[in-house]
PyMOL commands that place a pseudoatom at each C-alpha (Angstrom):
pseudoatom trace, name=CA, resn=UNK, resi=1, chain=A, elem=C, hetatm=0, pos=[19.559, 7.222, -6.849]
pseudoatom trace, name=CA, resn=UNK, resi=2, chain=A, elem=C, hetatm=0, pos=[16.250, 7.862, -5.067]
pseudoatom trace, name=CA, resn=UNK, resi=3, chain=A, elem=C, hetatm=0, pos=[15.248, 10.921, -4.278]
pseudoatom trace, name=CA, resn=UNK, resi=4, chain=A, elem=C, hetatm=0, pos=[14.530, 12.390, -0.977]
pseudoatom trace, name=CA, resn=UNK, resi=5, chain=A, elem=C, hetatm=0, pos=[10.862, 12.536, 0.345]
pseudoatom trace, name=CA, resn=UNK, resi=6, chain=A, elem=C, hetatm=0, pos=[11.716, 16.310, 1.522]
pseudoatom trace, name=CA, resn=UNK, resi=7, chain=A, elem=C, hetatm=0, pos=[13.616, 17.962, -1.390]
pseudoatom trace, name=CA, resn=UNK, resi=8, chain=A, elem=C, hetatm=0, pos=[10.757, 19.736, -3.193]
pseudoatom trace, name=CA, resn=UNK, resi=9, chain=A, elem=C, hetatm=0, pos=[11.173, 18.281, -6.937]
pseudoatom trace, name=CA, resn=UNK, resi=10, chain=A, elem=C, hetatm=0, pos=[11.113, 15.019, -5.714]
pseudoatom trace, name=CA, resn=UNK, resi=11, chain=A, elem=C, hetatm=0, pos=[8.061, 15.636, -2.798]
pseudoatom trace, name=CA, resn=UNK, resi=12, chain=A, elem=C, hetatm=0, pos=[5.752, 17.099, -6.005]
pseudoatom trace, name=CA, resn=UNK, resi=13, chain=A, elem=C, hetatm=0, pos=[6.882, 13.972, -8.170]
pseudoatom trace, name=CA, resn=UNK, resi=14, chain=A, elem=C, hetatm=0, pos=[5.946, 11.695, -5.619]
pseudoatom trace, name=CA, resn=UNK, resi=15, chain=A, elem=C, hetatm=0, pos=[2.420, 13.770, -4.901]
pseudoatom trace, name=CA, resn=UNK, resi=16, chain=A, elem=C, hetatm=0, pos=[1.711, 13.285, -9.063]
pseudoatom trace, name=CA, resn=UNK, resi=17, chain=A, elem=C, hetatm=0, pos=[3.041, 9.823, -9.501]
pseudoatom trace, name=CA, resn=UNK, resi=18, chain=A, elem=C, hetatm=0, pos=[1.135, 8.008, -6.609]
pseudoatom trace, name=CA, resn=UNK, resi=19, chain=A, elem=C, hetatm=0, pos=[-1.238, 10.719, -4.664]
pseudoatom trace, name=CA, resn=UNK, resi=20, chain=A, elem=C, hetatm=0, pos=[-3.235, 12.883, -7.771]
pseudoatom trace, name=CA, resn=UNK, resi=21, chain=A, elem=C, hetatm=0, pos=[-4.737, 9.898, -8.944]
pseudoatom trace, name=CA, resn=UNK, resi=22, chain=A, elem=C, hetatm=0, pos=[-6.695, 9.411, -5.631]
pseudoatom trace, name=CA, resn=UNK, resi=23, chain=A, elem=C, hetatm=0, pos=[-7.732, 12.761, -5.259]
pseudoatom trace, name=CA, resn=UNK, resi=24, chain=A, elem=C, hetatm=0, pos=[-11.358, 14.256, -5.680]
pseudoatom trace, name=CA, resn=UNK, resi=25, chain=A, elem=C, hetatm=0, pos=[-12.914, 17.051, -6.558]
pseudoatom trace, name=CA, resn=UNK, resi=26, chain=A, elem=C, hetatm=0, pos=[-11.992, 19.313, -3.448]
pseudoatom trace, name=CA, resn=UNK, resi=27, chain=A, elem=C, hetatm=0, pos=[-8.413, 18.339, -3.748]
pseudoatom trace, name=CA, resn=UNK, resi=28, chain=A, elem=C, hetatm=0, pos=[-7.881, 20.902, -6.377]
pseudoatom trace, name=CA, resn=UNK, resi=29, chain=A, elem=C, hetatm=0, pos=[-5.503, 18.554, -7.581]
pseudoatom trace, name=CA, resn=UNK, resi=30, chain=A, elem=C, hetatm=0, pos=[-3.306, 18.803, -4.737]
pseudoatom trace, name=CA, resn=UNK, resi=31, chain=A, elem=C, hetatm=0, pos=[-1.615, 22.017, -5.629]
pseudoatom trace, name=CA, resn=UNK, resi=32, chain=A, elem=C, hetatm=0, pos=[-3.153, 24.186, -3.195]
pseudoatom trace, name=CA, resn=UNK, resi=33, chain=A, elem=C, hetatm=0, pos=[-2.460, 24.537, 0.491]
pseudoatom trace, name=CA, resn=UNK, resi=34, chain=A, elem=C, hetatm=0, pos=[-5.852, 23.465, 1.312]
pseudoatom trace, name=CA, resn=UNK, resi=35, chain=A, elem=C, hetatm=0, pos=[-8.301, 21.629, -0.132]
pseudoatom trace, name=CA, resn=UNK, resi=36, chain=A, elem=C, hetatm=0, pos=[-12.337, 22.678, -0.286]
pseudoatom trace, name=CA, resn=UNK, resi=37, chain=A, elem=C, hetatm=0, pos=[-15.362, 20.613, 0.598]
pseudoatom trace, name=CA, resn=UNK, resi=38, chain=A, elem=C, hetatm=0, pos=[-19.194, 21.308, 1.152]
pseudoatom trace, name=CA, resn=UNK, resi=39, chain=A, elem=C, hetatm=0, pos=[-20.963, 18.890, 3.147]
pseudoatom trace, name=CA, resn=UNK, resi=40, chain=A, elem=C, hetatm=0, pos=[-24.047, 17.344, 1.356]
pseudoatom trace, name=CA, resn=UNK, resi=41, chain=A, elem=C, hetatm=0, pos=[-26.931, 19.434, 2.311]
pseudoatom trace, name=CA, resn=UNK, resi=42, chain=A, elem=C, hetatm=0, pos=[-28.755, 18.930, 5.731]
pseudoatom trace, name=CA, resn=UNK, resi=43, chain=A, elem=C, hetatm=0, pos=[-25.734, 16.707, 6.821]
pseudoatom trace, name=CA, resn=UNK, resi=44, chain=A, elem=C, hetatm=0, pos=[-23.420, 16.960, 9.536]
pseudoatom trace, name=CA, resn=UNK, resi=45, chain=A, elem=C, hetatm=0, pos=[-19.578, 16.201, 9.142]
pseudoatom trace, name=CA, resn=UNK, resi=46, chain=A, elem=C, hetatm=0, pos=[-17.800, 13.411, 10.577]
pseudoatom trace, name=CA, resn=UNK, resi=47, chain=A, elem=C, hetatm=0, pos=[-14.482, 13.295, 11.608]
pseudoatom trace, name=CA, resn=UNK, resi=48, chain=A, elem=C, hetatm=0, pos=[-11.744, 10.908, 13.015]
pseudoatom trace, name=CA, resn=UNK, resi=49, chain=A, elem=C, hetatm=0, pos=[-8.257, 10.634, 13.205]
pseudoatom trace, name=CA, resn=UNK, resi=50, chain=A, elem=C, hetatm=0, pos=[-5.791, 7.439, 13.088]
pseudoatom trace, name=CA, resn=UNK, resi=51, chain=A, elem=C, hetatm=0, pos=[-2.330, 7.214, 13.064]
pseudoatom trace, name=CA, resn=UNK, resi=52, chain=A, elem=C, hetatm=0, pos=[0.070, 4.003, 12.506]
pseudoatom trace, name=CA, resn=UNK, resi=53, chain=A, elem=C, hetatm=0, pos=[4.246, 3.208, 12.967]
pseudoatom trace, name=CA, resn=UNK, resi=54, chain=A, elem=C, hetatm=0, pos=[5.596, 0.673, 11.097]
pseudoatom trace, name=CA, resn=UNK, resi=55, chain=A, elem=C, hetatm=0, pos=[6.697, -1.869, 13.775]
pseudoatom trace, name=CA, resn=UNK, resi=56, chain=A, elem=C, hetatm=0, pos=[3.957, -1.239, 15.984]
pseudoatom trace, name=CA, resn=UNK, resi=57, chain=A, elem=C, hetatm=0, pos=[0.674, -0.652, 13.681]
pseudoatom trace, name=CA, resn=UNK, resi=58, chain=A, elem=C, hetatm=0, pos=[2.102, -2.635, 10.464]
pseudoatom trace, name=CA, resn=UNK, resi=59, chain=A, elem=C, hetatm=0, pos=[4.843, -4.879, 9.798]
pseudoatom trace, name=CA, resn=UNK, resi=60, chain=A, elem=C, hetatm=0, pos=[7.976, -2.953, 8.325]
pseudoatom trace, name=CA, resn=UNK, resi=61, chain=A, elem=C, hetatm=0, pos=[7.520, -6.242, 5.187]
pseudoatom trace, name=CA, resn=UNK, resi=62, chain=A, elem=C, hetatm=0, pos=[4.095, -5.984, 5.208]
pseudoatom trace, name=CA, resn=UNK, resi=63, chain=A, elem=C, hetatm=0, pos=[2.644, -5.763, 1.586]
pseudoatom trace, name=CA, resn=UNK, resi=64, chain=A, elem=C, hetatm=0, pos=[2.472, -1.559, 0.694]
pseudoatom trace, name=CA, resn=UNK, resi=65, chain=A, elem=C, hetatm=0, pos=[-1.022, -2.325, -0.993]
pseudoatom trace, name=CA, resn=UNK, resi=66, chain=A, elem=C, hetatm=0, pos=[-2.172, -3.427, 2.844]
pseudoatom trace, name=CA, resn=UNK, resi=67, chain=A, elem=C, hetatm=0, pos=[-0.526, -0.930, 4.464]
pseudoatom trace, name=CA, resn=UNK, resi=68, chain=A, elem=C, hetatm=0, pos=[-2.332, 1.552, 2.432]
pseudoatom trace, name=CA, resn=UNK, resi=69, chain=A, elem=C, hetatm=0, pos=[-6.098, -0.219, 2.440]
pseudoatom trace, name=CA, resn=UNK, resi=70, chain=A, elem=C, hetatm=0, pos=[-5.388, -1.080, 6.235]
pseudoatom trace, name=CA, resn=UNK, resi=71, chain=A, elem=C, hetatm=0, pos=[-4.814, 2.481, 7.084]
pseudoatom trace, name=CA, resn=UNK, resi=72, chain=A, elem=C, hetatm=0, pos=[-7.873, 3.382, 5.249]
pseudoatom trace, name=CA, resn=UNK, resi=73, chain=A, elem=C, hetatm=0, pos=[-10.060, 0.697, 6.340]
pseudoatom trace, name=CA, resn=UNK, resi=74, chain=A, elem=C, hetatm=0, pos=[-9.088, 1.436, 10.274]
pseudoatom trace, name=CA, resn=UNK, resi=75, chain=A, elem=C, hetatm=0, pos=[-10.456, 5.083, 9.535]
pseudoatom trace, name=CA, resn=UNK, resi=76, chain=A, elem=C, hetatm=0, pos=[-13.270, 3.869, 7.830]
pseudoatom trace, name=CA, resn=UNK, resi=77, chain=A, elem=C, hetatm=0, pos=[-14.079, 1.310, 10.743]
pseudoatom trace, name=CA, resn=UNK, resi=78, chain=A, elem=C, hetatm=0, pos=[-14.533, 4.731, 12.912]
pseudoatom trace, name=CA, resn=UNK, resi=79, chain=A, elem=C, hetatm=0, pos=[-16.825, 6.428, 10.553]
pseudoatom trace, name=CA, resn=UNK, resi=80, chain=A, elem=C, hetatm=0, pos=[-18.438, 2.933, 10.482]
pseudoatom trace, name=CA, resn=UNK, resi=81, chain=A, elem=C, hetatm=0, pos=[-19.002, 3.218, 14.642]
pseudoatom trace, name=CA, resn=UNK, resi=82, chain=A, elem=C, hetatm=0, pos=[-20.737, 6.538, 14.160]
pseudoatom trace, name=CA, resn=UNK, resi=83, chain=A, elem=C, hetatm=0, pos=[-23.219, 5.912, 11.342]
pseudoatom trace, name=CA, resn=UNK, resi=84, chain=A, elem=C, hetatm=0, pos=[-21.471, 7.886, 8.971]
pseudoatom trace, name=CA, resn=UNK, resi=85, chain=A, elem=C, hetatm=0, pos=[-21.304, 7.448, 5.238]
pseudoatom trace, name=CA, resn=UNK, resi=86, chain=A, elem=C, hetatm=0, pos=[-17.605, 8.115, 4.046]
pseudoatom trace, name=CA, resn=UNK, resi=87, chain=A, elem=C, hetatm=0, pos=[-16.603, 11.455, 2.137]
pseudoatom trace, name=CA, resn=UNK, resi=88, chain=A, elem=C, hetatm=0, pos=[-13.308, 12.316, 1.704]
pseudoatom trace, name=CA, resn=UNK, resi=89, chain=A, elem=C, hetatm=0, pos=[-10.058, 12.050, 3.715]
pseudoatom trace, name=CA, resn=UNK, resi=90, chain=A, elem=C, hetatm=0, pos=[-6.680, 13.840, 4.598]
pseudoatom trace, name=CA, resn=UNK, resi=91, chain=A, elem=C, hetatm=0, pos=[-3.056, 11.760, 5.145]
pseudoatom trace, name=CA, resn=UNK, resi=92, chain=A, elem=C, hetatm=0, pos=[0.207, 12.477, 5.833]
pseudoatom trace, name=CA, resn=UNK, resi=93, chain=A, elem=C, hetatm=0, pos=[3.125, 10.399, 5.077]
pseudoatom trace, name=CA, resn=UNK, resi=94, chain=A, elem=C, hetatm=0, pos=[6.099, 10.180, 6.770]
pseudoatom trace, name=CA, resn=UNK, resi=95, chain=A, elem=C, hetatm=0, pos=[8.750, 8.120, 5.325]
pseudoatom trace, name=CA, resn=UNK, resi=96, chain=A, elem=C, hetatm=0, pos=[12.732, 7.202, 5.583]
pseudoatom trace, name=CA, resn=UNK, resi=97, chain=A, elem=C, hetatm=0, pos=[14.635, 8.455, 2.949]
pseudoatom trace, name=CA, resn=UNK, resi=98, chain=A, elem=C, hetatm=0, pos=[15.287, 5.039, 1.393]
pseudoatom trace, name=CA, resn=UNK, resi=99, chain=A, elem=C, hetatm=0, pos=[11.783, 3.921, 1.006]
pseudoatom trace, name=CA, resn=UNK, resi=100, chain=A, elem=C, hetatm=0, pos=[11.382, 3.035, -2.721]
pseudoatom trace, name=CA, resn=UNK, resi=101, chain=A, elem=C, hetatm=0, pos=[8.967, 4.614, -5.322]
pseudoatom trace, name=CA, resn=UNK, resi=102, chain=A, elem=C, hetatm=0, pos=[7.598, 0.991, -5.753]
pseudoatom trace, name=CA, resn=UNK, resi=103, chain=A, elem=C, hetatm=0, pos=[6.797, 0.836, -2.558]
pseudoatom trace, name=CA, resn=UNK, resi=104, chain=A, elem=C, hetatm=0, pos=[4.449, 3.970, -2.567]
pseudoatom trace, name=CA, resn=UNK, resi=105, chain=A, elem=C, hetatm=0, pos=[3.306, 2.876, -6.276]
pseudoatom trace, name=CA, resn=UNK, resi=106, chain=A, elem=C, hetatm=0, pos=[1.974, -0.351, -4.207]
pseudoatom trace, name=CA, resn=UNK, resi=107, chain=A, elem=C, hetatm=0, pos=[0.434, 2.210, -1.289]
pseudoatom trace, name=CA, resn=UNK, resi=108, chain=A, elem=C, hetatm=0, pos=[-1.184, 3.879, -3.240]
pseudoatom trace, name=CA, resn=UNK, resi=109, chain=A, elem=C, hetatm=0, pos=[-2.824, 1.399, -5.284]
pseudoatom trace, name=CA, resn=UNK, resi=110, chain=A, elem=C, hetatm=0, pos=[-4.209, 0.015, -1.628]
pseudoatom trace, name=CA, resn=UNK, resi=111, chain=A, elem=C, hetatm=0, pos=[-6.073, 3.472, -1.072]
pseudoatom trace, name=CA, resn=UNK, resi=112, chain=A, elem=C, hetatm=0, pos=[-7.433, 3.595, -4.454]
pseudoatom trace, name=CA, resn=UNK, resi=113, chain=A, elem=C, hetatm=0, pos=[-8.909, 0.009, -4.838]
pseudoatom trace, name=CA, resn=UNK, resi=114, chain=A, elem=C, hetatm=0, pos=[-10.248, 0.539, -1.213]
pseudoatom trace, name=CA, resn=UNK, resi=115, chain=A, elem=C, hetatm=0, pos=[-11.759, 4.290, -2.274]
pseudoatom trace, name=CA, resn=UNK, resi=116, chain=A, elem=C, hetatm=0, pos=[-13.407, 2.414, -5.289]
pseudoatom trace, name=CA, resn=UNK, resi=117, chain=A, elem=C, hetatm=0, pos=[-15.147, 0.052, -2.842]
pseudoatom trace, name=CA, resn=UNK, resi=118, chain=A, elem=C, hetatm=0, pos=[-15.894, 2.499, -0.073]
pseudoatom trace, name=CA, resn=UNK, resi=119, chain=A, elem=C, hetatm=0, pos=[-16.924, 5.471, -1.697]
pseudoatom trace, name=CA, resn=UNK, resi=120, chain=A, elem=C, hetatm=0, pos=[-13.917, 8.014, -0.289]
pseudoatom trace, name=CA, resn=UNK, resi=121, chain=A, elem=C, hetatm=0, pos=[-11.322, 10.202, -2.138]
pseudoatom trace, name=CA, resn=UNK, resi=122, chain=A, elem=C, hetatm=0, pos=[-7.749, 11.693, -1.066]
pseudoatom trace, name=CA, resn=UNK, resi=123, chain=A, elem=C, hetatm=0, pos=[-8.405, 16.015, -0.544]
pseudoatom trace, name=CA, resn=UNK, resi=124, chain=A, elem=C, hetatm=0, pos=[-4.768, 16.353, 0.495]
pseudoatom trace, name=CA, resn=UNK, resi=125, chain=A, elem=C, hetatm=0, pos=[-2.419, 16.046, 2.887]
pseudoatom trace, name=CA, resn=UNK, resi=126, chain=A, elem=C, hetatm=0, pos=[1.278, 16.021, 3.677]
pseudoatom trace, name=CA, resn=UNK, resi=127, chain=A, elem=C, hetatm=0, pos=[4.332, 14.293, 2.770]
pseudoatom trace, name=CA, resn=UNK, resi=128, chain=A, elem=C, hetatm=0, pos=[7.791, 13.999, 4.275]
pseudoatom trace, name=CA, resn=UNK, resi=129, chain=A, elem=C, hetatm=0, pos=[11.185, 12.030, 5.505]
pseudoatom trace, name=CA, resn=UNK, resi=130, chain=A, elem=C, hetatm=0, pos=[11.752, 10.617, 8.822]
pseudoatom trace, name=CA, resn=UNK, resi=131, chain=A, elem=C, hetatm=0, pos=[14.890, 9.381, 10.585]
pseudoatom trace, name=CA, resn=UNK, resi=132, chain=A, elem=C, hetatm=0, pos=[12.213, 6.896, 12.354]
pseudoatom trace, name=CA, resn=UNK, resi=133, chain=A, elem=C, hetatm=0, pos=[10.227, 4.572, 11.873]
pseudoatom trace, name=CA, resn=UNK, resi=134, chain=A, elem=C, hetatm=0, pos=[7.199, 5.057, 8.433]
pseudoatom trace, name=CA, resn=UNK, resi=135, chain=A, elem=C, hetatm=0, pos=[4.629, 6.588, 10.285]
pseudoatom trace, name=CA, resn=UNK, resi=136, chain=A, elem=C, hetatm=0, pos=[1.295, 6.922, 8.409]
pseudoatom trace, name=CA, resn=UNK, resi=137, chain=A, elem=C, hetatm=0, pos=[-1.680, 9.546, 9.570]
pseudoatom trace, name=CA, resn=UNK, resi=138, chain=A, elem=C, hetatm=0, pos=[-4.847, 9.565, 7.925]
pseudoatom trace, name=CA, resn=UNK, resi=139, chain=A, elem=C, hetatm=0, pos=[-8.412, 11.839, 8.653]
pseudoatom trace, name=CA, resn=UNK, resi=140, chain=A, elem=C, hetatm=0, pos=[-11.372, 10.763, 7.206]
pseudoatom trace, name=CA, resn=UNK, resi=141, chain=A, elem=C, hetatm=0, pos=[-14.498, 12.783, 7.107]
pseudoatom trace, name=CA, resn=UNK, resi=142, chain=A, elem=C, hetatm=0, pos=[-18.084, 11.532, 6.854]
pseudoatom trace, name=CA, resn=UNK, resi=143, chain=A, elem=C, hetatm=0, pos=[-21.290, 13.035, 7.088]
pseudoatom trace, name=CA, resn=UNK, resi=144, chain=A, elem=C, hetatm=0, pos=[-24.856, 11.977, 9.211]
pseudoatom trace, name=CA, resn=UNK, resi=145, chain=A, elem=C, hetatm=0, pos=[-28.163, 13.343, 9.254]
pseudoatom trace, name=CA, resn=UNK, resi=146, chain=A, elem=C, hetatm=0, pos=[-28.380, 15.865, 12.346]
pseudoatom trace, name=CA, resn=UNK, resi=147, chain=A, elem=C, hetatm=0, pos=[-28.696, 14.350, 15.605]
pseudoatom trace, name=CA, resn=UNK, resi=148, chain=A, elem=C, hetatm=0, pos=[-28.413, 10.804, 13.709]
pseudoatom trace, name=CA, resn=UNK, resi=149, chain=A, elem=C, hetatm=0, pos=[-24.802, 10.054, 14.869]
pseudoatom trace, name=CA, resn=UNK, resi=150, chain=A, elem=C, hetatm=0, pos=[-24.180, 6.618, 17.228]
pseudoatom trace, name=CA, resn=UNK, resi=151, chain=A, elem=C, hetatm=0, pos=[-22.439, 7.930, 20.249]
pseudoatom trace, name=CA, resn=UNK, resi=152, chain=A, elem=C, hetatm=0, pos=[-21.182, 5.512, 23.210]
pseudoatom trace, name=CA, resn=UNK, resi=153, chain=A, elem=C, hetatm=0, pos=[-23.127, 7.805, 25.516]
pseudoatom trace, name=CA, resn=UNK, resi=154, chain=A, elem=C, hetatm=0, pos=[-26.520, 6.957, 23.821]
pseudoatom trace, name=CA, resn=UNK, resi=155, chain=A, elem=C, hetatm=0, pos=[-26.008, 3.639, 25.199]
pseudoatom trace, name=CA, resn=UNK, resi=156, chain=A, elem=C, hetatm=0, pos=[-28.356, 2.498, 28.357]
pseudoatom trace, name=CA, resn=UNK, resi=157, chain=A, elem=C, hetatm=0, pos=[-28.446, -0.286, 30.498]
pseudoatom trace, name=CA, resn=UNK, resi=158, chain=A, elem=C, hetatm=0, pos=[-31.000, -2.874, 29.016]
pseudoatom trace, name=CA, resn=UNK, resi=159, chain=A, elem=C, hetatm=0, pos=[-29.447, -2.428, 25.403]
pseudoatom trace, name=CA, resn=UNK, resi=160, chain=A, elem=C, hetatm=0, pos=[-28.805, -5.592, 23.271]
pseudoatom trace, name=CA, resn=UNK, resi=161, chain=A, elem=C, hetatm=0, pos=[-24.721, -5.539, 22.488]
pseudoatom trace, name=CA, resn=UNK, resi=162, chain=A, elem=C, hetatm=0, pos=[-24.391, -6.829, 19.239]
pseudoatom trace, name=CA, resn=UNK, resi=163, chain=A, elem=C, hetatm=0, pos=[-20.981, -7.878, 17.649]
pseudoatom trace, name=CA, resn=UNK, resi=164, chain=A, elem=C, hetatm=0, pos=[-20.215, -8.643, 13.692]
pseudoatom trace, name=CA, resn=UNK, resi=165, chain=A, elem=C, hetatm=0, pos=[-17.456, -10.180, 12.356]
pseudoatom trace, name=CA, resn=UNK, resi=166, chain=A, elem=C, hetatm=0, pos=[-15.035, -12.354, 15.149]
pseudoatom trace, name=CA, resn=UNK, resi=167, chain=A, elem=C, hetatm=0, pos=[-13.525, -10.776, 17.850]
pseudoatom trace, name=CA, resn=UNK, resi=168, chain=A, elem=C, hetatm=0, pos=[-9.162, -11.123, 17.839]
pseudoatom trace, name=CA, resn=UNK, resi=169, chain=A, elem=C, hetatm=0, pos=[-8.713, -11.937, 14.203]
pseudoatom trace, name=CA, resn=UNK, resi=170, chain=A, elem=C, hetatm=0, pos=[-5.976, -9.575, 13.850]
pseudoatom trace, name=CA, resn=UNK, resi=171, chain=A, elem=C, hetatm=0, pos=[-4.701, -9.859, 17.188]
pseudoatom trace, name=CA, resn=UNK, resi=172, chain=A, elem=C, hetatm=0, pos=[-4.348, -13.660, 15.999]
pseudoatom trace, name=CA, resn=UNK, resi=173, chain=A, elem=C, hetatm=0, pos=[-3.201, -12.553, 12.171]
pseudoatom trace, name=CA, resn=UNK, resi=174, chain=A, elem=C, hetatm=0, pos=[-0.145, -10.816, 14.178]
pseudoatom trace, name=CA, resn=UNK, resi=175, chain=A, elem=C, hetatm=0, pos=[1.184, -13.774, 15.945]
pseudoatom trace, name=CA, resn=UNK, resi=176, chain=A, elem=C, hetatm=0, pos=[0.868, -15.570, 13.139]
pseudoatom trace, name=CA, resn=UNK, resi=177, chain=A, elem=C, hetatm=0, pos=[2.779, -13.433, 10.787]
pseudoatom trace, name=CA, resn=UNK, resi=178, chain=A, elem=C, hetatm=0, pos=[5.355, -13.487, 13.838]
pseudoatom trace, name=CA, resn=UNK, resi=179, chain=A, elem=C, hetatm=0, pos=[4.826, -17.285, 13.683]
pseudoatom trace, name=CA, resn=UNK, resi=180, chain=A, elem=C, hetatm=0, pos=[3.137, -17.912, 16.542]
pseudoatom trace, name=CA, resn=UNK, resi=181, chain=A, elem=C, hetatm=0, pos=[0.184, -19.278, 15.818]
pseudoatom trace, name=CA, resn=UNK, resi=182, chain=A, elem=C, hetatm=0, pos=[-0.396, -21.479, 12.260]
pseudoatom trace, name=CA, resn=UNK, resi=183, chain=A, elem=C, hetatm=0, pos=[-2.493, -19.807, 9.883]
pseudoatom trace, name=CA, resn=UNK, resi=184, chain=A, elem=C, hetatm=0, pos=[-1.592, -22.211, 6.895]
pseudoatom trace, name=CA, resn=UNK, resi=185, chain=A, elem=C, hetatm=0, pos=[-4.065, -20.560, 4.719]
pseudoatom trace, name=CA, resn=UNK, resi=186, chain=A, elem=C, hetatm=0, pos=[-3.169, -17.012, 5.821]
pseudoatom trace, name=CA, resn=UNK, resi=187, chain=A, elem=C, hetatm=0, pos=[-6.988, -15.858, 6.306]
pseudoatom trace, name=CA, resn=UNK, resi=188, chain=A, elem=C, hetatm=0, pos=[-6.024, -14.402, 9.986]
pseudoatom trace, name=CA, resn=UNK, resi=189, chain=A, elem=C, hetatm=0, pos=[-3.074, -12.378, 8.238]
pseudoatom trace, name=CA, resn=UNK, resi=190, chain=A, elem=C, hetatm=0, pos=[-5.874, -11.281, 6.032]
pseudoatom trace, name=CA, resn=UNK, resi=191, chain=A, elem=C, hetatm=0, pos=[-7.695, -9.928, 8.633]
pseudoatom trace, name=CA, resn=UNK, resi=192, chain=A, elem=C, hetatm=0, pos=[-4.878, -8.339, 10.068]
pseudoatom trace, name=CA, resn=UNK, resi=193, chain=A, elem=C, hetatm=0, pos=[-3.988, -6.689, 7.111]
pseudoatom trace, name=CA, resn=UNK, resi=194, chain=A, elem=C, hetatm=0, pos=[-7.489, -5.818, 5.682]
pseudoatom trace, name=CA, resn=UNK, resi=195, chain=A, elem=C, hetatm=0, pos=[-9.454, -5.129, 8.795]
pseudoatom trace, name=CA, resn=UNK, resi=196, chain=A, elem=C, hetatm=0, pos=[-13.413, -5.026, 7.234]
pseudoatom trace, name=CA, resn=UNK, resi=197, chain=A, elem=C, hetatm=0, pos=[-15.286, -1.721, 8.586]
pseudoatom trace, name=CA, resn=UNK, resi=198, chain=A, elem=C, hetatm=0, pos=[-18.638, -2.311, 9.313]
pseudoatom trace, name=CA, resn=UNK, resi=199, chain=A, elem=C, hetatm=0, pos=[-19.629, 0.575, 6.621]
pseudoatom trace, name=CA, resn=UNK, resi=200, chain=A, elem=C, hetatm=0, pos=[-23.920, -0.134, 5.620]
for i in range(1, 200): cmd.bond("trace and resi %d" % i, "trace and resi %d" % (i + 1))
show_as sticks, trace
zoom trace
C-alpha cells in the first residue's frame, strides 16, 4: 500500500527519504517551518518563481530524474537572465495519491545531480496530494552585486542582441516525444527535458 502524500507519517517519510538529502545549511534539516539564509555580504538577493503541470509543462511518462533537473534548470535559466549566481531554492510538490516512492526517489536524484553542477541547495518547501494533475513549484534565490542585475529595461536601441544555444529545441523535443517530428537520436528530447541555463 502506498501511503498518502498528506497523512503526516507518510509526508515526513517522504521529506527524509528523498528531500533531506538536498537540503543545505539554512534548511535546518527541514524540520522547521522556515528555513534561514544570509545573503553573502555586499550582495543583493535574487528571486524567481516557476511553476509546471504535468501534461502541460512535462510529460505525465517523462523520466522523474528530468522532471526534477528540468524544473530546476528552468529556475536556474531565470537567475541566469539576471546575472545572478545561484544560492538556494524553495519547492513545493503537489502530487496524486498514487504517485510511487520510486518515482520521487528518481526526482529527487534530478535536483541533486543538477545542485552538484549548479551550485544550489533545497531550504524547504512544501509537500502535498492533488486530485489533479502533479504540479511542481520551485523558487530559487540568487544573489548580484548592487546595481549589477541585467534588467530588460536596461536595454536601448543600438544594443547588439545576442542569442546562445538554438532557438525551439524544446519546442521541437515536444513534438517529437509526441511523434511529430523524428529525433532518431533523441538530442531534441534532451533539450526538452534538460533545458541548459545560461549560468557563467
Amino acid at each position: 500500500m502506498k501511503p498518502a502524500v498528506t497523512d503526516a507519517p507518510a509526508e515526513f517519510g517522504l521529506i527524509a527519504r528523498h528531500f533531506r538529502p538536498l537540503a543545505g545549511p539554512g534548511a535546518l534539516g527541514l524540520l522547521d517551518d522556515a528555513a534561514l539564509i544570509d545573503p553573502p555580504p555586499g550582495r543583493t538577493l535574487v528571486l524567481t518563481a516557476d511553476a509546471m503541470v504535468a501534461g502541460v509543462h512535462f510529460l505525465a511518462d517523462d523520466p522523474a530524474d528530468s522532471v526534477g533537473a528540468k524544473l530546476l534548470r528552468v529556475n536556474l535559466s531565470d537567475l541566469a537572465a539576471m546575472g545572478a549566481v545561484p544560492l538556494a531554492y524553495l519547492m513545493t510538490v503537489s502530487a496524486p495519491r498514487d504517485t510511487p516512492d520510486a518515482w520521487f526517489a528518481g526526482f529527487a536524484a534530478g535536483l541533486l545531480a543538477d545542485q552538484a553542477r549548479f551550485g544550489i541547495t533545497l531550504l524547504g518547501g512544501d509537500t502535498t496530494s492533488t486530485p489533479g494533475p502533479m504540479t511542481l513549484t520551485l523558487t530559487a534565490i540568487g544573489h548580484v552585486a548592487p546595481g549589477a542585475a541585467l534588467r530588460r529595461t536596461g536595454a536601448e536601441a543600438g544594443d547588439d542582441l545576442w542569442v546562445t544555444g538554438t532557438i525551439g529545441d524544446g519546442a521541437l523535443g515536444l513534438r517529437a516525444l509526441r511523434g511529430e517530428v523524428l529525433d532518431p537520436d533523441g538530442w531534441l528530447a534532451g533539450r526538452y527535458r534538460r533545458p541548459e541555463p545560461r549560468l557563467g
